[in-house]
C-alpha positions in Angstrom: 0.7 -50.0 50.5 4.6 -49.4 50.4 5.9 -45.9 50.8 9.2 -45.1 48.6 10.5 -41.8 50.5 13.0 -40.4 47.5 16.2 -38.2 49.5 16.9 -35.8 47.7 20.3 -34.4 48.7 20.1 -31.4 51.8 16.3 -31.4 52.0 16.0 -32.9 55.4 15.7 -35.6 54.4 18.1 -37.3 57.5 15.8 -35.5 59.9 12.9 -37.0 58.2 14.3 -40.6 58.5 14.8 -39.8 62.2 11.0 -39.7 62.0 10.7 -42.7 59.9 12.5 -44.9 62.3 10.4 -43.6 64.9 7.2 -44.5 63.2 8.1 -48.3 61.8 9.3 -51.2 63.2 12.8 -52.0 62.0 12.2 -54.9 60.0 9.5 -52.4 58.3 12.1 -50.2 57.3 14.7 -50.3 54.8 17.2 -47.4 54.4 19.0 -47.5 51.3 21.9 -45.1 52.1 22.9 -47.5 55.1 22.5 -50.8 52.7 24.0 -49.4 49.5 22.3 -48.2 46.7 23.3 -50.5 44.2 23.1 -53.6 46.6 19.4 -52.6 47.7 17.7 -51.8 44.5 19.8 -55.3 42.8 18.0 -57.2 45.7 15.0 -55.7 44.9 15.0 -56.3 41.2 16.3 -59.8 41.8 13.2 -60.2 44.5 16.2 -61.5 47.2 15.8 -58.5 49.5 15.4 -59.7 53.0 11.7 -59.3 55.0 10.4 -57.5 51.6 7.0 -59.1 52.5 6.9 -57.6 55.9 8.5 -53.7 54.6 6.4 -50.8 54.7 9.0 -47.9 53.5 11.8 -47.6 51.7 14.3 -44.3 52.0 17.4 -43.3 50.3 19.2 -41.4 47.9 17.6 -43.4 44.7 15.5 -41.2 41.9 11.9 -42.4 40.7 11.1 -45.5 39.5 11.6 -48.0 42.3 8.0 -48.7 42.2 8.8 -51.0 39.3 9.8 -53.6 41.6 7.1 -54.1 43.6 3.5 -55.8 42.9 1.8 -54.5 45.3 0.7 -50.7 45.5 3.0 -48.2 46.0 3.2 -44.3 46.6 6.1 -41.6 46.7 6.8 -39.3 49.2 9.6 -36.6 48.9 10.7 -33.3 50.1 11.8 -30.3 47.8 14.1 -27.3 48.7 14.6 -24.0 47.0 17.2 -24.4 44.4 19.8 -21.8 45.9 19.5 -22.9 49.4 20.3 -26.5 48.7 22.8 -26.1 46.1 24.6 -23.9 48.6 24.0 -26.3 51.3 25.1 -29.2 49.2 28.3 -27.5 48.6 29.0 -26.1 51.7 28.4 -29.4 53.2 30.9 -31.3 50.9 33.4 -29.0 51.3 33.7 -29.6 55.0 32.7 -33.0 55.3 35.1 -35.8 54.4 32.6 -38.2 54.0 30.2 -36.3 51.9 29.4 -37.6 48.7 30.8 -35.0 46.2 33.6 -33.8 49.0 36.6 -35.1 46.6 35.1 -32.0 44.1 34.0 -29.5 46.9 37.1 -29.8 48.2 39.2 -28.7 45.8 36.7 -25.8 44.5 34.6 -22.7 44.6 30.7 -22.7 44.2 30.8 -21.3 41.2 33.3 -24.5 40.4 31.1 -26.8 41.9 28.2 -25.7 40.8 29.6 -25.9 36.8 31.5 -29.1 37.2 29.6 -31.6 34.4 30.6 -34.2 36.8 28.3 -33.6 39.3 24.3 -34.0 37.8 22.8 -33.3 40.9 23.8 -29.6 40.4 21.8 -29.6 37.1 18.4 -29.2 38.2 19.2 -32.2 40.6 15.7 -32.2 42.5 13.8 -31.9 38.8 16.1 -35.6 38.0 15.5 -37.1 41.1 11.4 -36.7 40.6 11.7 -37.4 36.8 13.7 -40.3 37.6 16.2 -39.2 34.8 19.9 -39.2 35.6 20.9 -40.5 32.3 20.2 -36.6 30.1 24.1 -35.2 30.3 25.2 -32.6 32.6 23.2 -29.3 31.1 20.8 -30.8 28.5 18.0 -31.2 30.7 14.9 -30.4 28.9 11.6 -29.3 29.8 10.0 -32.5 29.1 11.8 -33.7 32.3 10.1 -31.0 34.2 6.8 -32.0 32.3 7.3 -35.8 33.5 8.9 -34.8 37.5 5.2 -33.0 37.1 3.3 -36.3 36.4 4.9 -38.5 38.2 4.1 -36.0 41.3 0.4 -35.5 40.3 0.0 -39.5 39.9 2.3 -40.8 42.4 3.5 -38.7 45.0 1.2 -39.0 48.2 2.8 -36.1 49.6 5.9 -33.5 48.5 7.1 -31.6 51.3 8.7 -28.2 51.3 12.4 -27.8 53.6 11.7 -24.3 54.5 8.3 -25.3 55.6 9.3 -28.2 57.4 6.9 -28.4 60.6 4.2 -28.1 58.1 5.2 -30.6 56.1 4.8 -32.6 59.2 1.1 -31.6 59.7 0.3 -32.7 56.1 1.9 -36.0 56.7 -0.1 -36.4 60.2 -3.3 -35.5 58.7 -2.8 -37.6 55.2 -0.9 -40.6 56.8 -2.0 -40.5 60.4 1.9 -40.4 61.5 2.0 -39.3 65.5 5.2 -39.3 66.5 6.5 -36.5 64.5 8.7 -34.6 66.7 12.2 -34.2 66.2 16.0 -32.7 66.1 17.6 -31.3 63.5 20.0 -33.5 61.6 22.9 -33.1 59.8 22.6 -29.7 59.7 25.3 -27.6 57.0 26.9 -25.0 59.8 29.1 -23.4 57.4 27.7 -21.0 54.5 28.3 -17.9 52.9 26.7 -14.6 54.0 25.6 -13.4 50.3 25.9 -14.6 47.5 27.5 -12.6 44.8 25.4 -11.9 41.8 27.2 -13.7 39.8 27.0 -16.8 42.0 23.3 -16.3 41.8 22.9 -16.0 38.8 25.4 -19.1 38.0 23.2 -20.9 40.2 20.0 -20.0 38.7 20.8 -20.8 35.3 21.5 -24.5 36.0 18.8 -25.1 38.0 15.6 -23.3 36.2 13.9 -26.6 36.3 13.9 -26.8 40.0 13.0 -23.3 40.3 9.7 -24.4 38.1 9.0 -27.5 40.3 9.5 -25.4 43.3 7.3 -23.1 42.7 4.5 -25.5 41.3 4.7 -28.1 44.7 4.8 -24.9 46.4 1.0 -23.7 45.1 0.1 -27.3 45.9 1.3 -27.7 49.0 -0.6 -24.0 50.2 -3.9 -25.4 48.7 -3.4 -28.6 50.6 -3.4 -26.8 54.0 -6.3 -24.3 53.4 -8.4 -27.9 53.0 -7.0 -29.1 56.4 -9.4 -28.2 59.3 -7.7 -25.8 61.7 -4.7 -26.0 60.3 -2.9 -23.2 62.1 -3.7 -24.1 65.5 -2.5 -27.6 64.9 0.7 -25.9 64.0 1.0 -24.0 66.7 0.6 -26.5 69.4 3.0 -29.0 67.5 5.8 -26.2 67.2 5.1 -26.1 71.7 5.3 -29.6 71.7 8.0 -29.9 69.5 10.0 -26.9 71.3 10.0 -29.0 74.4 11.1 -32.0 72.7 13.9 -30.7 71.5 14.9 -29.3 75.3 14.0 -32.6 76.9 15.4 -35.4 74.2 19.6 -34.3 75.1 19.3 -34.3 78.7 17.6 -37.9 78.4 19.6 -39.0 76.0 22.8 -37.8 78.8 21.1 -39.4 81.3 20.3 -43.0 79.4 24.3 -42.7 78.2 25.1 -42.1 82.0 22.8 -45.1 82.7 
């Protein structure tokens, strides 16, 4: 079986790769965002992607639908963030970084800018497209029949949804479903910069383009909970991973200053 892992922009998703790479040999893995997008999913339609026999995951910005390439079977896995958090991550993000992917828009505006600018889909209900595999609908015509497929597709495809806020128990759904060990890890690239509070009309600017999200949210949210209450002793498993994890995250910079010394 292959695993697609769909990014969705500032869902943790860079952490989660960290994780990735720990799990799978190299030649196992192919990260989309480092190949190119474009390049990647051409090689995979044109069956000319290197090693594609040996790969076991695949992981990048790319919405639904990659499966379509493949013969052999294949299941999603994804995380999802709540709508305001990432939208003010994303833009926060862009604004600073030079490199980010919509900085040459941050840049130059304010959320509420950002968050109306029809050039930028991913602020429409972004997370809802990604799952539907529809970025074709125009900037603010998204429909609920999108949110009615992103539904499917996760009910029929998706061997696991993760939640960003909930992030470490994410990781305990994936250990117990996929058997992954070595899921400890760093945070990566976190957004520093944010705004306090949001005003209400940023909110509610927010909110109005991304009702879809807020829907999908809600309804991986009820899933995910019913997931964990089926996982046998759930909460301690938590709680020792959150020690062990603690410690990791002490012990990983001072050996990665003393292999740099080395």
């Amino acid at each position: 079986m292959i695993l697609i892992s769909i990014h969705i922009y500032k869902t943790a998703g860079t952490t989660f790769y960290s994780i990735i790479d720990r799990i799978f040999k190299r030649n196992q893995i192919v990260n989309a965002n480092i190949e190119g997008l474009e390049k990647c999913e051409q090689s995979l339609k044109n069956n000319r992607l290197e090693n594609k026999e040996s790969i076991k995951i695949i992981h990048g910005h790319f919405p639904f639908g990659w499966h379509t390439y493949f013969s052999t079977p294949v299941q999603y896995i994804s995380f999802l963030r709540d709508p305001v958090s990432r939208v003010v991550s994303d833009y926060f993000y862009n604004k600073a970084f030079s490199e980010g992917h919509n900085h040459s828009y941050a840049s130059k505006m304010t959320l509420e800018e950002y968050v109306n600018c029809d050039k930028i889909l991913d602020m429409d209900n972004g997370q809802t497209r990604s799952i539907a595999g529809d970025y074709d609908t125009p900037y603010g015509q998204c429909t609920p029949e999108m949110l009615t497929l992103a539904k499917k597709n996760i009910d029929s495809m998706f061997l696991f949804v993760g939640l960003t806020e909930k992030f470490d128990d994410s990781l305990m759904l994936i250990n117990y479903y996929l058997g992954w060990k070595k899921i400890y890890y760093t945070n990566k690239n976190v957004t520093i910069k944010k705004t306090r509070v949001l005003t209400s009309q940023q909110r509610t600017i927010i909110d109005q383009r991304n009702k879809l999200d807020k829907e999908l949210y809600q309804y991986v949210s009820l899933q995910f909970e019913n997931k964990k209450k089926h996982i046998p002793l759930f909460t301690c498993r938590l709680i020792l991973f959150k020690v062990y994890n603690f410690t990791y995250k002490i012990i990983h910079p001072v050996y990665r200053s003393i292999k740099s010394i080395k």
